[in-house]
N, C-alpha and C positions, 0 to 999 in steps of 0.2 A: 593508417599504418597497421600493418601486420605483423605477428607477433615473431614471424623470421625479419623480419626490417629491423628487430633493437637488434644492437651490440652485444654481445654475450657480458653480462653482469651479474653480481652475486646479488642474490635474493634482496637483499634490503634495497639493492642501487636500482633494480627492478621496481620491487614496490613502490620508493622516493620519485621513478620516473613514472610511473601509474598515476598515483598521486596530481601529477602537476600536469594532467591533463585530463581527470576524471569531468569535466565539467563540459568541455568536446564530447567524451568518451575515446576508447581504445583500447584494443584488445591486449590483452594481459600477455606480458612477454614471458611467462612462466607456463598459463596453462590454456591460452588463446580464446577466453573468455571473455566476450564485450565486457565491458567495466564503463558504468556511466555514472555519476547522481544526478536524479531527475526530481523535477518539478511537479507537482501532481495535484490538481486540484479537483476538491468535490462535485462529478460530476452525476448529471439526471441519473447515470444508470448505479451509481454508487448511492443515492439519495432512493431512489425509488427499490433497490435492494436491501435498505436498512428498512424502509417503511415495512415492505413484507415481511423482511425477520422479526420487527416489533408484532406486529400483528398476528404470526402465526406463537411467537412462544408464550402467549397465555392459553395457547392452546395445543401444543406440544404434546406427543404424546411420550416423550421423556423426559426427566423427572428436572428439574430446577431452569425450566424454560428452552434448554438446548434443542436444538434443530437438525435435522441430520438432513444438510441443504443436496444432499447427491440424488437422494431418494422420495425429497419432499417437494424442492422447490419447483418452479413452473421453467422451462426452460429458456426461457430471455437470461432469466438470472447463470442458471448454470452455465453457459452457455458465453455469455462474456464474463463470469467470473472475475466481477470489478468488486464484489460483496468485500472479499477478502481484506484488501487494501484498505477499509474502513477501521480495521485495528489499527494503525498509523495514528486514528486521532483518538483513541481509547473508545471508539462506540461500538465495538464488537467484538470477543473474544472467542479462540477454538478450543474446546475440549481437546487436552493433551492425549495424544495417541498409543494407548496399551497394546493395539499387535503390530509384532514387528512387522510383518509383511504389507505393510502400508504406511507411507510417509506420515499420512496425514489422518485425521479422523473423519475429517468434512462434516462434525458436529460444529455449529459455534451458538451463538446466544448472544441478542444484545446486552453491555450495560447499561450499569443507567442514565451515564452519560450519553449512550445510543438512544436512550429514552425519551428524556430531555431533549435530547434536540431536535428528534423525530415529530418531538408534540410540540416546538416552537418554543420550547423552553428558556434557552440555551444557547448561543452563539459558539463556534468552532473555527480554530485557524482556518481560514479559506484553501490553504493549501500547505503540503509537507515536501522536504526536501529528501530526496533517500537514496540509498545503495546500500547496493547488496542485500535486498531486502529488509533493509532495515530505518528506520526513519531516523533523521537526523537533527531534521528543524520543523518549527513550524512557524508558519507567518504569523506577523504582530498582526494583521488584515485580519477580520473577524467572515463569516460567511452564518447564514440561517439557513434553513432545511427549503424554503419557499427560494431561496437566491440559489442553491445548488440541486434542484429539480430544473430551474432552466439553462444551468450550466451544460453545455453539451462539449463531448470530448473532442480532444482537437490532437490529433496524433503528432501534425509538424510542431505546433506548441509546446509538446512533452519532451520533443527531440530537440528544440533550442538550447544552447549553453546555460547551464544555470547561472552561472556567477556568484555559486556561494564560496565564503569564508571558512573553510573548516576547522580555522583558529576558533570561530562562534562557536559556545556552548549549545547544546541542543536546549530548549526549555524545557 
């Protein structure tokens, strides 16, 4: 459905109808924006992107481990820029962005739950629920750094109906 296909509704009757199909997806009858929540689980090239970022910010060459992945990193990483979505499970964070002329910094830095898990520490929900960029859930399913190295992405997988609850608290 396309976003001339709804009925002309006011903004909330809009949203409520968004809503009760995000799990499909469907474009926003306000601003024709796919709108999905997706399933997303840790895969080889999101595991093999945190390994590199562990390993390079004890050798950073600025200052409290940050990486400036645009200009440093090999480009496999840059390149499918799946690194990012590793924030979703708390194992990686971006230096907040001081000039306005660019959205982003493209500094980030593992934590040390990226640490942790990188060195087998640790277990991690196997997988997170999210829209809009933002993460919503995360599986009780636990995942280790050795099981999500041979995880391989699966694009139709991503694009399945999730069937979450959005009455569920996020944990």
């Amino acid at each position: 459905m396309n976003r001339f296909d709804w009925p002309e509704k006011t903004i909330r009757e809009a949203s409520e109808m968004l809503a009760s199909v995000l799990d499909e997806g469907a474009h926003c009858p306000l601003c024709g924006q796919w709108a999905k929540r997706y399933k997303r689980k840790i895969n080889s090239t999101m595991a093999r992107s945190l390994l590199w970022i562990v390993s390079r910010s004890d050798h950073s060459s600025l200052e409290g481990g940050w990486i400036n992945i645009p200009a440093e990193a090999p480009k496999w990483l840059t390149r499918s820029n799946q690194h990012t979505t590793l924030r979703w499970w708390g194992l990686i964070e971006r230096l907040p962005n001081d000039e306005p002329a660019k959205k982003h910094s493209g500094v980030w830095r593992p934590t040390q739950r990226g640490i942790e898990f990188s060195r087998g520490t640790i277990q991690v929900p196997s997988y997170v629920i999210h829209y809009n960029n933002k993460m919503l859930h995360w599986s009780d399913e636990k995942t280790t750094i050795q099981e999500a190295l041979g995880e391989k992405f699966d694009y139709s997988e991503t694009m399945e109906p999730v069937g979450f609850n959005p009455e569920e608290k996020a944990k």
